[in-house]
Structures are given as structure tokens and as C-alpha cells.
C-alpha positions in Angstrom: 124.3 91.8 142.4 120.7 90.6 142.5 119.7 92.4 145.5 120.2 95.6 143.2 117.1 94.4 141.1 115.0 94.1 144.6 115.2 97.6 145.6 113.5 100.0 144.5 116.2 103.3 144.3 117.4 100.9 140.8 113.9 101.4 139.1 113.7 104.9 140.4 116.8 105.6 138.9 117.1 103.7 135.9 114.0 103.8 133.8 114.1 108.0 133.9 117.6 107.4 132.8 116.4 105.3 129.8 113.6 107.2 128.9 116.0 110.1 128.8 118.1 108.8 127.0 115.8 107.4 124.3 115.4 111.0 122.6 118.9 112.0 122.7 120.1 109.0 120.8 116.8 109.4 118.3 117.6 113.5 117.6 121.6 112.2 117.4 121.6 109.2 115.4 118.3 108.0 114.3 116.7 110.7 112.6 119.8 111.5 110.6 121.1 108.1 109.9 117.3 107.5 108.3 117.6 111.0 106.5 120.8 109.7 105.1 119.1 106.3 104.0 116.4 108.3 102.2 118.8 110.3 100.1 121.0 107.6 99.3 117.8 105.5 98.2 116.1 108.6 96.3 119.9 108.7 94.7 120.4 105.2 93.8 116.7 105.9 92.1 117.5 108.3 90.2 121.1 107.1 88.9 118.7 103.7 88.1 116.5 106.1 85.8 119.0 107.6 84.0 120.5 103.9 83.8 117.5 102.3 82.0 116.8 105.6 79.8 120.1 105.0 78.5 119.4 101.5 77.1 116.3 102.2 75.8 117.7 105.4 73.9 120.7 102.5 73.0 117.8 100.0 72.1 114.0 100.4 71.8 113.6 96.9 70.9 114.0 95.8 74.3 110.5 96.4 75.2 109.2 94.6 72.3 111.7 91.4 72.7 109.2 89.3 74.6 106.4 89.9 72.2 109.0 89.1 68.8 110.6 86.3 70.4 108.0 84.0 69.2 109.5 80.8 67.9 107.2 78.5 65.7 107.6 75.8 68.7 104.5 75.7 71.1 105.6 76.0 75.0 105.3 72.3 76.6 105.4 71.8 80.6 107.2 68.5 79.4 110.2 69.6 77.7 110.2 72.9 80.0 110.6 71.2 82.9 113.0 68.4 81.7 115.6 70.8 80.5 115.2 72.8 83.4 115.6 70.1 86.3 118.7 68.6 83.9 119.9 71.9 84.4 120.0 71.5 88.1 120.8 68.2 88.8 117.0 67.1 89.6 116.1 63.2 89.1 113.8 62.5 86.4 112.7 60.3 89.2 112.1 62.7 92.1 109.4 64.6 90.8 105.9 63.8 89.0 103.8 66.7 86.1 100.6 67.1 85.4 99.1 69.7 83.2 96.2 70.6 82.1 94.6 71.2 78.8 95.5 74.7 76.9 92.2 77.0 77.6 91.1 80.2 75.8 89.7 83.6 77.6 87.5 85.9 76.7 89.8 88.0 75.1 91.8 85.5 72.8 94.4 84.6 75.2 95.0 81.6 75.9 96.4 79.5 79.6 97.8 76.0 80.8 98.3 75.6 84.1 100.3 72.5 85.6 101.0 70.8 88.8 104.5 69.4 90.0 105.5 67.3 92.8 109.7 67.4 93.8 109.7 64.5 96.1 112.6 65.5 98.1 114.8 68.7 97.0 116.7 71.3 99.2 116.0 74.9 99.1 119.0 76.3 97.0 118.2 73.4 93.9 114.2 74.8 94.4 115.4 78.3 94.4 117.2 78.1 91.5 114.8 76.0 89.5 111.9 78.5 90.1 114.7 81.0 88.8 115.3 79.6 86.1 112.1 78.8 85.1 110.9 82.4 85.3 114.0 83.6 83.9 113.8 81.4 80.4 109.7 81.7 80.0 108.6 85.4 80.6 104.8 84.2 80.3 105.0 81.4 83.4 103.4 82.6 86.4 104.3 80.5 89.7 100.2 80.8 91.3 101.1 78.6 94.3 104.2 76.8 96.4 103.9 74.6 99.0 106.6 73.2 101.5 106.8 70.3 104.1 109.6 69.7 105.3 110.9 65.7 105.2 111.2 64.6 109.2 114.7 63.4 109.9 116.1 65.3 107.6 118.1 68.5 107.8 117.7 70.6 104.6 115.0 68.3 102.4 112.0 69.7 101.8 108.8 68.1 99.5 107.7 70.8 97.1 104.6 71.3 95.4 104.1 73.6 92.7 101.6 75.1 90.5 102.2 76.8 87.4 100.5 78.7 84.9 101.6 79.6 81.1 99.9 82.3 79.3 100.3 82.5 75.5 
């Protein structure tokens, strides 16, 4: 079977039949199998349009829910971050804050931004602590996230993060 490679007749041969092949298969099943995953896509789009003119025609407020939502408590990294890694199963122990003073801009906003250090965590726990984090405070931006993975280990992972709240 390897002397086949060797001659020559097999290259002769073989590559034509390949490169004839190519734009048979690409007028048979590639050009409509993408055609088909355009329509279904520009479908699904639409069908999401009509979807989310439906709840606003059900409720307007929507839009305006983050803006009304203001409760009289100021946001605090501490307390965020407690109740958050509580909520899944991090050690008070395994990770370190720091945050900055609150700073105003320009144009009467104002920012915090905030450092933490997860000593040892696996992906899924960091997944679903950024999630959550983003999920329960619209106005925290995640500006950096950096990985190293622990030697020796299979799925740990040390995990810095920087944060930033805007008000």
C-alpha cells in the first residue's frame, strides 16, 4: 500500500479527481445548505422582532426599568460581591477586594472601579459569578479578566478581575 504513494500515476490521478470534485459538492451542497442557513437566520430574526414588539406593546415600562429601579441604598463592591460569591459557594477566604474611591465625569456621572483576586476557582463557579454579577447590577462593566492556570491541577484556575460601576 505505500508504494501507491511513490508513483506518480496516484498524483496524476488523484488531485484532478479532487479538484473536480470540489465544485460539484460546492454547487450540490454547499451553496444551498448556506442559502438555507441565511433564511432560517433572516427568519429566526424576524419572528425575534415581532417577539420583542409584542412585549413592549404588552409593557413600555420595560425600557425604563433600569433607570426607575433606583433603591435609596448606594451600590457597594462589598456587600455585591459577598452575596454574590455566597451564592456560589465561593470562600470568604479565597478571594481578596479592593476598590477604589467613587469618581465624578464631566458630565455628572459618576464611576468606582474595583479589583478582585479568586485565589483558586474553576471555570463553571467563575462563569457563573461573572453572570450573575452582570445579571443583578445592569451598570457593572467587567473592563478586564485575567487567567493562570494553578500547575498540578486540573480544572483551577487564579482569577483576576476588574470591575467598573457606573451610577
Amino acid at each position: 500500500m505505500k508504494d501507491i504513494y511513490k508513483k506518480p500515476i496516484f498524483y496524476y490521478v488523484l488531485v484532478p479527481i479532487v479538484i473536480g470534485l470540489w465544485p460539484v459538492w460546492l454547487f450540490v451542497m454547499g451553496i444551498p445548505g448556506s442559502e438555507k442557513g441565511l433564511q432560517k437566520g433572516i427568519n429566526d430574526y424576524n419572528e425575534a422582532r415581532k417577539l420583542i414588539g409584542e412585549i413592549l406593546d404588552l409593557d413600555p415600562q420595560r425600557l425604563d426599568y433600569a433607570k426607575t429601579k433606583k433603591t435609596g441604598e448606594a451600590f457597594d463592591y462589598t456587600t455585591a460581591i459577598d452575596q454574590v460569591t455566597r451564592l456560589c459557594k465561593i470562600s470568604p477566604s479565597g478571594y481578596r477586594i479592593s476598590s477604589s474611591p467613587i469618581r465624578k465625569t464631566k458630565g455628572g456621572q459618576s464611576n468606582q472601579d474595583a479589583s478582585m483576586t479568586i485565589d483558586k476557582i474553576d471555570i463553571e463557579k467563575f462563569s457563573k459569578f461573572l453572570s450573575v454579577m452582570h445579571m443583578r447590577w445592569s451598570s457593572l462593566q467587567c473592563t478586564n479578566i485575567t487567567l493562570a492556570k494553578i500547575k498540578g491541577e486540573k480544572n483551577a484556575w487564579k482569577a483576576d478581575v476588574r470591575f467598573i460601576y457606573y451610577d
